[in-house]
C-alpha positions as CSV (number, residue, x, y, z in Angstrom):
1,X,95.4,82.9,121.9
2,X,93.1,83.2,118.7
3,X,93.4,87.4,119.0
4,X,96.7,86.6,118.8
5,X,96.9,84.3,116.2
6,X,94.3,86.5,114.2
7,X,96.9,89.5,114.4
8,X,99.5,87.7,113.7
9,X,98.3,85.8,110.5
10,X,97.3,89.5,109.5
11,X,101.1,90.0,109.4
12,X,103.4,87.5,109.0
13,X,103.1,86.8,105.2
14,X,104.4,90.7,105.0
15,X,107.6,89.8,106.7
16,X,108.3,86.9,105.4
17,X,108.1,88.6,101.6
18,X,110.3,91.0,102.7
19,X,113.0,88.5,104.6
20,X,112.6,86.5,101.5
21,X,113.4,89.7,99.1
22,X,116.9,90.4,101.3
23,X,117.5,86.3,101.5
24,X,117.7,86.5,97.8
25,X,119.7,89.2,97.5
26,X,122.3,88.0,99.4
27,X,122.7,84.6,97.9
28,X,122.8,86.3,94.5
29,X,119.0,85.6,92.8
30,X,118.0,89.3,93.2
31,X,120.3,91.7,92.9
32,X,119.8,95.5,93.7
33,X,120.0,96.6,89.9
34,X,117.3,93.8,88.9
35,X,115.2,94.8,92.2
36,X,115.2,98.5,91.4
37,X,114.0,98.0,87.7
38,X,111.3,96.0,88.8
39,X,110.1,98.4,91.3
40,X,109.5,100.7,88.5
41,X,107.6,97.9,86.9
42,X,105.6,97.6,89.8
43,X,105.2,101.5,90.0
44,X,104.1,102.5,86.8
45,X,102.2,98.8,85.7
46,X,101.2,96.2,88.1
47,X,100.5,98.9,90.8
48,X,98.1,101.2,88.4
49,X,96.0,97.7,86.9
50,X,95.5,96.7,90.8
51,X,94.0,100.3,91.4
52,X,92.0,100.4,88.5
53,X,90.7,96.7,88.8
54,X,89.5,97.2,92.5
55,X,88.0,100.9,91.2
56,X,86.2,99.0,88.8
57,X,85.2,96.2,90.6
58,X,83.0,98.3,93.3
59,X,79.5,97.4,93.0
60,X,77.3,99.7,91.8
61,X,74.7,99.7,94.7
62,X,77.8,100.4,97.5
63,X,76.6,103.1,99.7
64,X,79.3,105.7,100.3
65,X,79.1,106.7,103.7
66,X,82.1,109.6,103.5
67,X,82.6,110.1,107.6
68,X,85.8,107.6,107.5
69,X,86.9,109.5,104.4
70,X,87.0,113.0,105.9
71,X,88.4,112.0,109.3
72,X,91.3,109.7,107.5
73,X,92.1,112.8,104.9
74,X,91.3,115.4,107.3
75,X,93.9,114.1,109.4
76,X,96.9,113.1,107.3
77,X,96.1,116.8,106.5
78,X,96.3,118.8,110.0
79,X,99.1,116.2,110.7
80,X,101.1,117.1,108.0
81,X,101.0,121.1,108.5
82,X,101.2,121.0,112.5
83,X,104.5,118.9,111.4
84,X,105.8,121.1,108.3
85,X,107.7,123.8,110.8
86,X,109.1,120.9,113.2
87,X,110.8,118.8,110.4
88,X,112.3,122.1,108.7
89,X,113.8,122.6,111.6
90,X,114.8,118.7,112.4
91,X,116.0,117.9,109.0
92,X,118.3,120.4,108.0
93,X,119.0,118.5,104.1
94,X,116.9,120.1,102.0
95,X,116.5,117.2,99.6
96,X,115.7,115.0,102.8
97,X,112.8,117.1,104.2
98,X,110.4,115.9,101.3
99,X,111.4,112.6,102.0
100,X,110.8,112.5,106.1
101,X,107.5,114.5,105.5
102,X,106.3,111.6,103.4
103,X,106.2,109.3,106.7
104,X,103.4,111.5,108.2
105,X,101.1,110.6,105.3
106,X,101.9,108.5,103.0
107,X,101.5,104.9,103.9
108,X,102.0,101.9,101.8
109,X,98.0,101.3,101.5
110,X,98.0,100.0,97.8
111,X,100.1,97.2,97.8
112,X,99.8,96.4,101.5
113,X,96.9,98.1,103.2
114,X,94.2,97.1,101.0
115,X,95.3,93.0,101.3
116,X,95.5,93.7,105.0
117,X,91.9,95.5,105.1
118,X,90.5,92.1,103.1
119,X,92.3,90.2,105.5
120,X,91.3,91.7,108.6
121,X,87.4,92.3,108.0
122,X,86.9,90.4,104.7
123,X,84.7,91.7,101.7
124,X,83.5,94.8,103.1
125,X,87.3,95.4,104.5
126,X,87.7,95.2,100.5
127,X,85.1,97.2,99.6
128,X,85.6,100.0,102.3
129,X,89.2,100.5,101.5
130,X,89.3,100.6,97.8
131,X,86.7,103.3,98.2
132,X,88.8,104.9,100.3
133,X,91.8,104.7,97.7
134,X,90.1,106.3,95.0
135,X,90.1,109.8,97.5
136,X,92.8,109.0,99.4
137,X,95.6,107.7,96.5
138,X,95.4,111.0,94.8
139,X,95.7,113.0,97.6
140,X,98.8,110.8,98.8
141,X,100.5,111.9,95.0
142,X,99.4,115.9,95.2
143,X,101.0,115.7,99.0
144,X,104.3,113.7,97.4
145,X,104.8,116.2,94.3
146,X,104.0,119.3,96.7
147,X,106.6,118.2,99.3
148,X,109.5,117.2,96.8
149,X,109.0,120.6,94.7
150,X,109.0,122.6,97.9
151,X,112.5,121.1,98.9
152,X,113.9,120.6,95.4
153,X,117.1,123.0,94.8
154,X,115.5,122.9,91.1
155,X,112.5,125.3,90.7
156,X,109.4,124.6,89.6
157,X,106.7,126.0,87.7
158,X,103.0,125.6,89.0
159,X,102.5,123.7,85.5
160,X,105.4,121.2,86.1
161,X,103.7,120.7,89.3
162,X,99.9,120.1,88.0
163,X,101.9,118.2,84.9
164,X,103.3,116.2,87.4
165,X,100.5,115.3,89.5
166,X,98.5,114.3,86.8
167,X,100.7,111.9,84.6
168,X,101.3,110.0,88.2
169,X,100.9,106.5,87.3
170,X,98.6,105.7,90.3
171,X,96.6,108.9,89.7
172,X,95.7,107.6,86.1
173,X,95.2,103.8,87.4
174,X,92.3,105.1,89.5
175,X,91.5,107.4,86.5
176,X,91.0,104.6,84.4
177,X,89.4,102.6,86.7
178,X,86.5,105.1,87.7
179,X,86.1,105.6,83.7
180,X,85.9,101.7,83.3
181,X,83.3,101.9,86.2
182,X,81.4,104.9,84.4
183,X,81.1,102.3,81.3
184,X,80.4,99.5,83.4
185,X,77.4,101.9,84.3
186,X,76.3,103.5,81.1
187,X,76.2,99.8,79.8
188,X,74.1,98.6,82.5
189,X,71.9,101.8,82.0
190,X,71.5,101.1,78.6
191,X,70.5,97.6,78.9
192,X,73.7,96.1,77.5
193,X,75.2,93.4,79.1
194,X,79.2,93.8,78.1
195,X,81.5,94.4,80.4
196,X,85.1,93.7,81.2
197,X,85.3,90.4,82.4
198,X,83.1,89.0,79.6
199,X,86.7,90.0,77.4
200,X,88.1,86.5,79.5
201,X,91.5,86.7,78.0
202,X,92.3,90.8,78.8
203,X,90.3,90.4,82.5
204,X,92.6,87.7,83.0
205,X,95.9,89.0,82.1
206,X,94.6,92.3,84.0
207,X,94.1,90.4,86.9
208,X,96.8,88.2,87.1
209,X,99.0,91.2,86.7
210,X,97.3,92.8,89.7
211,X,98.2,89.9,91.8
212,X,101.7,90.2,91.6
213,X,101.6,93.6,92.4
214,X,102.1,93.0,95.9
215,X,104.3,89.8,96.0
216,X,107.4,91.3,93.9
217,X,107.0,95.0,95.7
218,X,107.6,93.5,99.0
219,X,110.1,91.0,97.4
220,X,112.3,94.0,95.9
221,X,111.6,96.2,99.5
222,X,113.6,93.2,101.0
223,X,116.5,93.4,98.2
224,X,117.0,97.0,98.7
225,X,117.9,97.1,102.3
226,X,121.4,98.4,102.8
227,X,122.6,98.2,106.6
228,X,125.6,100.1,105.4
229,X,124.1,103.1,105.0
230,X,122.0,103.5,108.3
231,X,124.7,105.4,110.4
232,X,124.7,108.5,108.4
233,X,121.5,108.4,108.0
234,X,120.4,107.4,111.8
235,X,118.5,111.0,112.9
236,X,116.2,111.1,109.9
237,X,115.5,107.4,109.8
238,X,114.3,107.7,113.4
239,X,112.3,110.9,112.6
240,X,110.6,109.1,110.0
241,X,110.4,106.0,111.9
242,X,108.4,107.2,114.8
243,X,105.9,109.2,112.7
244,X,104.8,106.7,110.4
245,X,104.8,103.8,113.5
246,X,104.3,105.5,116.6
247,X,102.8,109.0,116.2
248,X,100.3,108.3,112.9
249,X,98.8,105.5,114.3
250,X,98.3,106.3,118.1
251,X,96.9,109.6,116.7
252,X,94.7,108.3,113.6
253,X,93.4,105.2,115.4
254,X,93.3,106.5,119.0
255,X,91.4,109.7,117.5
256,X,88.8,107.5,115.9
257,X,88.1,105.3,118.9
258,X,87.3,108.6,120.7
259,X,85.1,110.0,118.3
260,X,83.1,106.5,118.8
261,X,81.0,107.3,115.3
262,X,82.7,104.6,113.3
263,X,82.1,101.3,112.5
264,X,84.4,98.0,112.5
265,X,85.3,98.0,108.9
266,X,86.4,101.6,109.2
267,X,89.2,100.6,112.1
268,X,90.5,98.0,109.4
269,X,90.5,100.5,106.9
270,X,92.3,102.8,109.2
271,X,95.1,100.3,110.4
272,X,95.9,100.0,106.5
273,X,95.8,104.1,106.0
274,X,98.0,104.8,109.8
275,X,99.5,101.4,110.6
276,X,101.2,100.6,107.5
277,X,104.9,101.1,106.4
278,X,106.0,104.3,104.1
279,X,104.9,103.5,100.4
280,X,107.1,101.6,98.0
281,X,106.5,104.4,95.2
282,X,108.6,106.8,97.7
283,X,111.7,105.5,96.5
284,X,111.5,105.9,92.8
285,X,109.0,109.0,93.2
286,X,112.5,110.5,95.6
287,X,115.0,110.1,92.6
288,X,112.8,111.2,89.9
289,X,112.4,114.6,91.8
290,X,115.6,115.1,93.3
291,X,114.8,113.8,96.9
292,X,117.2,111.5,99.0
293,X,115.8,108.3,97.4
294,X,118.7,106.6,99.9
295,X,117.1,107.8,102.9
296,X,113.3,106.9,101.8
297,X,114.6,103.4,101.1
298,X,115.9,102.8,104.5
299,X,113.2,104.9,106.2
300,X,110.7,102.4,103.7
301,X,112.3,99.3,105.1
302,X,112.5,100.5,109.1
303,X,108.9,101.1,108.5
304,X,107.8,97.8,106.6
305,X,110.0,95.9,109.5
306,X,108.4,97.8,112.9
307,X,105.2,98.5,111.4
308,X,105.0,94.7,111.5
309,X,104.7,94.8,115.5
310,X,102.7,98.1,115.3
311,X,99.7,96.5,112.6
312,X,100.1,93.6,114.8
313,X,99.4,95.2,118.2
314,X,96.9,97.6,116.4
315,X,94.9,94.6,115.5
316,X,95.1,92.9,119.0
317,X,93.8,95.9,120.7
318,X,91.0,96.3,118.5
319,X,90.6,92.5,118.5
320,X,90.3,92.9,122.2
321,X,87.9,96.0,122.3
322,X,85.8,93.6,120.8
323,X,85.7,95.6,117.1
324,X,87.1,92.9,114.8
């Protein structure tokens, strides 16, 4: 019973955001105009201060140890070109194929895998994953512009393309983070004791900005979900479905249990990179770029809804192995 109740307190305040998002909705408090502005908040401000706070708040004398780096890049990588051909072929919507791709690699690890990491192993769950998102963040982007421009019916130059990848506002929230952290380090070099959180009154609106981050994403997930649009859309929602919740994570998880070189706050950090839903920034990234932002939304809510069950029985298993 307390494996179970360990998973399941791991979970549940995920679900009940996102019940409480579509519960507002419908009674009137959040409508879908309101929700969709505020995801761009979230996308290009509360989301890029949460990635450069927890960039900068790694300590200084952190050990990298880079083995659960590689495998969880290398991975999402191999994954992603064994499955290129297949979805070409499944998805036969141009402007969807970017968008189904997107559920082999890029998980919602920002606003919900890093809380789940901290939840499931504590400090060093904290630690080991925003270490993680500083390579792995950047590499979610590159994947995301690369896979909209390939599909797009507008073409792109390889400058648009770099452009692009670089004025991503999570790219420069861990850019500004890791230059935060080089000052952080020059300072303490140099003798000099400043640093960000002696400036109380910006640390604190930084940081209480960063804890929202979370809260209203999941609150406008749940506002978005149309159940109207899911019979046109029923082959590529399942697709996407079963990659992000079934495939990635028996793969990813399974692949690391067999290796047997990693440690226990590597498996949290790897249920927050495999096990969690398809990232909120999909949506708005999809209708800046010409993708099917209809399709990622539903595909981002299936996901955030089953990969409630699949983070939960990813955790009991590993509860049970005896790893958490």
């Amino acid at each position: 019973m307390q494996d179970f109740l360990f998973a399941l307190n791991a979970i549940a305040p995920i679900v009940l955001f996102v019940l409480l998002g579509y519960i507002l909705k419908r009674i009137g408090l959040l409508p879908k105009p309101v929700a969709s502005q505020l995801n761009k908040i979230v996308f290009r401000v509360f989301l890029p201060i949460m990635l450069a706070l927890n960039v900068y708040k790694i300590e200084l004398g952190t050990t990298i140890d880079f083995s659960y780096i590689l495998w969880g890049i290398g991975f999402l990588l191999v994954l992603f070109l064994v499955m290129l051909w297949p979805i070409c072929r499944l998805v036969p919507e141009r402007s969807q194929r970017g968008v189904v791709l997107q559920a082999i690699f890029r998980s919602n690890y920002a606003l919900i895998g890093i809380p789940l990491a901290t939840a499931l192993f504590g400090e060093e769950g904290a630690i080991l994953s925003t270490i993680m998102s500083a390579f792995m963040i950047p590499v979610f982007n590159i994947l995301a512009v690369f896979c909209l421009t390939l599909f797009s019916d507008k073409k792109a130059s390889y400058k648009s393309i770099l452009l692009g990848i670089l004025k991503n506002p999570l790219i420069l929230g861990i850019a500004c983070g890791c230059l935060l952290l080089l000052c952080r380090m020059l300072f303490s070099h140099l003798g000099i004791g400043l640093r960000l959180t002696h400036i109380t009154p910006i640390y604190k609106v930084l940081n209480d900005l960063s804890g929202v981050a979370t809260p209203i994403a999941l609150l406008c997930l749940g506002a978005n979900f149309e159940f109207s649009a899911i019979p046109a859309l029923k082959r590529q929602i399942t697709i996407g479905v079963l990659l992000r919740c079934v495939i990635v994570p028996i793969l990813g998880i399974g692949g690391a249990l067999l290796l047997g070189c990693f440690e226990s706050g590597h498996f949290a950090v790897f249920i927050a990179l495999f096990a969690t839903p398809l990232a909120v920034s999909t949506v708005p990234m999809a209708q800046e770029m010409d993708g099917d932002h209809a399709l990622a939304g539903q595909i981002l809510v299936f996901t955030t809804i089953i990969s409630a069950f699949t983070i939960f029985l990813c955790t009991y298993a590993l509860r049970l192995l005896g790893i958490f």
